[in-house]
C-alpha positions, 0 to 999 in steps of 0.5 A: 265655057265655065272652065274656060272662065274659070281659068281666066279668072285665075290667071287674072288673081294670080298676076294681080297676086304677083303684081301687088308683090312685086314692087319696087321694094320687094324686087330691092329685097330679093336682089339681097336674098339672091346673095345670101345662102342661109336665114339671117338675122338683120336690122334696118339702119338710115337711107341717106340721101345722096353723099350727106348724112341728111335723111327726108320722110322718104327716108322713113317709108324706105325703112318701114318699106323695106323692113317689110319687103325684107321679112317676106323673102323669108330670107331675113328675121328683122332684129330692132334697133334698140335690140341691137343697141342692146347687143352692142351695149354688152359689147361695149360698142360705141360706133353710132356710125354703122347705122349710115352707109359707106364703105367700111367694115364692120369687125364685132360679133354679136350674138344672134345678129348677123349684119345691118341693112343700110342704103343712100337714095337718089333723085333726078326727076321723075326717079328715085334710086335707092342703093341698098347694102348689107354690111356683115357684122363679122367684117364679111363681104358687102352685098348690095342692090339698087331699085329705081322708084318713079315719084308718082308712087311715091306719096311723101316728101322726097328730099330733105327738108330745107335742103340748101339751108341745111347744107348751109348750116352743117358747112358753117357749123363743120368749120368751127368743128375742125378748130375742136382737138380731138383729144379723148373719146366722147361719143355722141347718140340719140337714145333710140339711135333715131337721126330721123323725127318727125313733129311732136316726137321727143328726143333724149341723147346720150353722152359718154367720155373717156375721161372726166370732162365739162361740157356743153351740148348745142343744137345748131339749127338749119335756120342759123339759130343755136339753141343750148341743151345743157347745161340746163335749169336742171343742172347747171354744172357742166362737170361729167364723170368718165365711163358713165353714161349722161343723159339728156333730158334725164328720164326722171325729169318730167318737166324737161322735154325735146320735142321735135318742132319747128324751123324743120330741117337739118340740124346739127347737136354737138357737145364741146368737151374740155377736162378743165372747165372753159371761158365756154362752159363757163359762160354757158353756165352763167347764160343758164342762170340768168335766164332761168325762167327759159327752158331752153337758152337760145344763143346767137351764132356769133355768140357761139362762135366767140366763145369757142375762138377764144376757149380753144387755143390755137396751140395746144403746145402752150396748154398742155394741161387741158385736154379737149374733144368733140362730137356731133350728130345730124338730126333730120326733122319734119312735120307730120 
C-alpha cells in the first residue's frame, strides 16, 4: 500500500511538474526549437497586434513570456536588445525596422548572434493567437509557430490602448507624411530601441541624417494633439550636422526629460527634415522662444498641418536647391 502510494504521488508531482511547464508559451518555444538543429543565439523584437505596428502590455508579457520560455528549450541564448543595438552600431545598420515582424529578410552578419524572434498576436474573444517568427539574420529561411491563448489566463490589457482613436491619428498623421520627399537618408530611433513604455518611463530618440539638414521633431498623440520636442528651451537652433548622432533629450541635461503620460495610447514621433531651413523650422524656432517658460510647445494640429503645406513644395522641379526627408515611429504607451 506505501508503495503503491508512493508511486501515486509521483506520477501526480510529475504531471504537476509537466503541467506548470507546459503552457502556452513554452509549447510556442518548442515548436521553434523543433525547426533548429544547433544552439543560437537570439533576441527578442516587438509582437504587434494584428497588421499595424500598434503594441498593448500584452505585448510586453508576450516578450518577457517568451524570452523565458525560450531560454528553457535549451535551444536559445537570449542576446539583449541593446547588446544587438551594439552589434549593429558596429556594422553601421540602421534598419530599426527588424525589430517588427513581416516578410522580408534580413541580410547582415553579426558577430555572435544568429536571428531575431518576433511576432503579431490576434484577438477574437475568448482567444489570443500569437505568430512567432525567427528571422535569420544571414537572410536564412523564416521559421515559425503559432500558439493559441485563452483570455482568462491572460491577466493584463490585451488590445492597444485607444485602439480606434490611435488608428485615427496614424491615418491622419500618414496623410501629410506622404506630402514629405524623400530625398536623403534620416533615421529615426528610440535609444533603447523600446516602441513600448508604460507610465513614468522615460524615453530619449536618436536621429542621424545623411546630410547636413534642419529639423523639427513632433510627437503626434493619439488624442488629436501635437506636441514639439525639438527645437526646445535647450537648443533652439534647428541645424544638425550629417553622420552624427542627435539625441533628444540629451544625456547631460538634467532639466529636460520624456517621461511617458497621459492621454495613453498610440502616437506618432516624426522629425521633418530639409538642407535649408523652412517656413517650418523656422517657425518652430519662433513658437519655442515665445514660450520659454514651457517645456514642451504644444501645437494645434491644424497649426501643424499649415505649416508643413506651405514648407513643402508641391514640385520639387521649382526647388531644386532644398533638399527633404522624413521619418516617423509609432510610440504604444500606457499606464502601470
Amino acid at each position: 500500500m506505501n508503495k503503491f502510494s508512493t508511486g501515486l504521488l509521483l506520477i501526480l508531482a510529475l504531471n504537476l511538474f509537466a503541467s506548470e511547464y507546459n503552457t502556452p508559451y513554452q509549447q510556442g518555444a518548442l515548436g521553434l526549437a523543433d525547426q533548429i538543429k544547433k544552439t543560437i543565439a537570439v533576441s527578442i523584437g516587438n509582437f504587434v497586434y494584428e497588421d499595424t505596428k500598434l503594441m498593448s502590455p500584452f505585448s510586453s508579457l508576450l516578450r518577457d513570456e517568451l524570452k523565458t520560455a525560450l531560454a528553457s528549450t535549451g535551444k536559445f541564448k537570449i542576446i539583449s536588445r541593446e547588446r544587438l543595438n551594439d552589434l549593429l552600431k558596429e556594422k553601421r545598420f540602421q534598419n530599426m525596422n527588424i525589430f517588427d515582424p513581416g516578410h522580408e529578410k534580413i541580410k547582415i552578419k553579426l558577430n555572435n548572434i544568429d536571428a531575431i524572434v518576433r511576432g503579431r498576436f490576434y484577438y477574437r474573444y475568448p482567444y489570443i493567437t500569437v505568430f512567432t517568427e525567427l528571422v535569420w539574420f544571414d537572410g536564412g529561411e523564416t521559421k515559425s509557430t503559432k500558439i493559441v491563448l485563452n483570455e482568462n489566463n491572460v491577466h493584463t490589457e490585451i488590445l492597444p490602448i485607444n485602439l480606434k482613436k490611435s488608428k485615427k491619428n496614424i491615418v491622419d498623421i500618414r496623410n501629410q507624411i506622404k506630402k514629405i520627399p524623400h530625398d536623403f537618408n534620416i533615421e529615426l530611433a528610440t535609444v533603447d530601441l523600446k516602441r513600448s513604455f508604460k507610465s513614468g518611463e522615460k524615453i530619449r530618440f536618436k536621429i542621424r541624417s545623411a546630410k547636413n539638414c534642419n529639423i523639427a521633431v513632433f510627437c503626434h498623440q493619439s488624442d488629436g494633439s501635437t506636441v514639439l520636442l525639438f527645437p526646445n528651451n535647450w537648443n533652439d537652433n534647428t541645424l544638425i550636422k550629417a553622420n552624427s548622432d542627435v539625441f533628444i533629450p540629451e544625456n547631460t541635461n538634467k532639466n529636460f526629460e520624456i517621461e511617458v503620460g497621459p492621454p495613453f495610447g498610440s502616437d506618432i514621433v516624426q522629425v521633418i527634415a530639409s538642407t535649408q531651413a523652412s517656413e517650418l523650422h523656422r517657425k518652430m524656432s519662433e513658437l519655442v522662444q515665445a514660450h520659454s517658460s514651457y517645456k514642451y510647445c504644444d501645437i494645434t494640429r491644424g497649426l501643424f498641418a499649415k505649416a508643413v503645406d506651405r514648407s513643402v513644395p508641391n514640385n520639387q522641379k521649382f526647388n531644386n536647391r532644398r533638399l527633404w526627408s522624413e521619418a516617423h515611429i509609432i510610440i504604444s504607451t500606457y499606464a502601470k
